[in-house]
C-alpha positions in Angstrom: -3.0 21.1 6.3 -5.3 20.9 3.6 -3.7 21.2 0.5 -3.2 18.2 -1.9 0.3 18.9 -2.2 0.9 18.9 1.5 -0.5 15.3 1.3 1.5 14.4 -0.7 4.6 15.7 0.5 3.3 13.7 3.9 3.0 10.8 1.8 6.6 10.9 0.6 8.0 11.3 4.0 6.0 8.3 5.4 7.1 6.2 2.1 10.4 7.4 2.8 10.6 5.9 6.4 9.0 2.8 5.3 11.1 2.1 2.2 14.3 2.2 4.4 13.1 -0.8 6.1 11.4 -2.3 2.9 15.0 -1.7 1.2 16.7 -3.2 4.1 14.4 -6.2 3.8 15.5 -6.6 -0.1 12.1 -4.5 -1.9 13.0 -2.0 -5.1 11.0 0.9 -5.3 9.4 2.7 -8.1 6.5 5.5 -7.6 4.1 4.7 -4.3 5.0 0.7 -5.7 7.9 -1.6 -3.7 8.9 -5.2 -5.1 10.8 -8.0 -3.6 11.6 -10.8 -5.4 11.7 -14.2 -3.5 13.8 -17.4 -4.6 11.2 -19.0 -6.1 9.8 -16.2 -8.1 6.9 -14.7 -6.0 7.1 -11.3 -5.7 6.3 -9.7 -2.6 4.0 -6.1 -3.3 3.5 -3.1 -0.6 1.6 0.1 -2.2 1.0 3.5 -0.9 -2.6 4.6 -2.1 -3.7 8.0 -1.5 -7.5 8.7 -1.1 -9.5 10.7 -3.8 -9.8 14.3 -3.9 -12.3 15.8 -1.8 -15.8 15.3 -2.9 -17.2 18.6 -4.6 -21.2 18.4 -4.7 -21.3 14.5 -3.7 -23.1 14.0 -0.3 -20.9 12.1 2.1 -22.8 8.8 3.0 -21.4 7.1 6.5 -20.5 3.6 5.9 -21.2 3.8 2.2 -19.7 6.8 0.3 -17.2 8.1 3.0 -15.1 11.1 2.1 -11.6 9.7 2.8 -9.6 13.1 1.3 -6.4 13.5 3.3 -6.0 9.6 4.1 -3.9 6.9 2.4 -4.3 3.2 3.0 -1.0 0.4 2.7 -2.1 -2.2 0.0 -0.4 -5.5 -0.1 0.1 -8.2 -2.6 1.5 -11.6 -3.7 2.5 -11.8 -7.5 3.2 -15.8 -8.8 4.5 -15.2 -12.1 3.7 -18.4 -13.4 0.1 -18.3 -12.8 0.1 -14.6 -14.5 2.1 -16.2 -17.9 -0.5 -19.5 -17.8 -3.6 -17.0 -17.2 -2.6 -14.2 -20.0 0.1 -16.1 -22.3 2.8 -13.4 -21.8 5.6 -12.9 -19.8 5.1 -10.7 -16.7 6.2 -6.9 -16.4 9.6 -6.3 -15.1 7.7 -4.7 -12.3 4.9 -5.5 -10.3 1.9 -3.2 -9.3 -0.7 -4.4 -6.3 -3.1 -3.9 -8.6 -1.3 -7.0 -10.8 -1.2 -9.6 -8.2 -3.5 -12.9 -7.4 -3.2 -12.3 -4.0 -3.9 -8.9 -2.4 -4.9 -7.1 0.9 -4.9 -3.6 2.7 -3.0 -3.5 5.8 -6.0 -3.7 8.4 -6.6 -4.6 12.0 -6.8 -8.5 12.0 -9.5 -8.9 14.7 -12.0 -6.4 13.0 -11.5 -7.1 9.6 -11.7 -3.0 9.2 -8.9 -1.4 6.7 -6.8 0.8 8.0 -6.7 4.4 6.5 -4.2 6.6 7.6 -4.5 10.4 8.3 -2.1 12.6 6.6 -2.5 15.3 8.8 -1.3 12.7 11.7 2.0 13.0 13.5 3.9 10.9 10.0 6.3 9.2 12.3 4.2 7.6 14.3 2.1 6.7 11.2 5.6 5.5 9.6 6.6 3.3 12.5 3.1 1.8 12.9 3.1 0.9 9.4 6.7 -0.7 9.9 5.2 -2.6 12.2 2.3 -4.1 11.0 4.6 -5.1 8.0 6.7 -7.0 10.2 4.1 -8.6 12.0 0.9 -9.4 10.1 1.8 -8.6 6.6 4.7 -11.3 7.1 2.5 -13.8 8.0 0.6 -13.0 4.8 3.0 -12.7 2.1 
């Protein structure tokens, strides 16, 4: 599997396991973007990001320009709404993206530091329920 399309179709199907838990746990969804709003106002912010098209006549670099065609990575984020309306002088979106938050992270492996990119040609369940996971565990302890 190759083809843009069958990445993204692997993409939905992933998103599609992880959103029943994210719904479960109170997050909307809209696009590769899930919200949750929290009592207080924070809003809680897990995005799917899928990896650039393949490189054409760039030369992949190891460790510096790494062709990551066919991954995705899980970006996290913390949105304080307050700090947004003091910072810009305008009311907020009605929702979030990562991208918009003061607080944000890629799901990663703790002790290394090193971001996890997923492999959409990887068996998506297994991808699905480790993401879950990691959501549950570390994430938490984030947002």
């Amino acid at each position: 599997m190759t083809n843009k399309i069958d990445f993204k179709k692997t993409l939905d199907e992933i998103q599609k396991l992880v959103h029943s838990e994210l719904k479960a746990d109170g997050f909307k969804k809209k696009g590769r973007t899930h919200n949750k709003i929290l009592e207080n106002g924070i809003i809680q912010v897990v995005n799917f990001q899928m990896a650039k098209y393949e490189f054409d006549s760039v030369v992949e670099i190891p460790g510096i320009r790494t062709n990551l065609y066919g991954n995705f990575a899980v970006n996290i984020g913390v949105f304080v709404p307050e700090l947004y309306e003091s910072t810009f002088k305008q009311k907020p979106k009605a929702f979030i993206q990562e991208y918009d938050c003061e607080i944000r992270e890629r799901i990663n492996d703790k002790a290394s530091g090193k971001e996890y990119w997923f492999s959409l040609g990887a068996d998506y369940p297994k991808t699905a329920e480790f993401i879950i996971g990691k959501l549950k565990s570390d994430v938490k302890k984030v947002v």
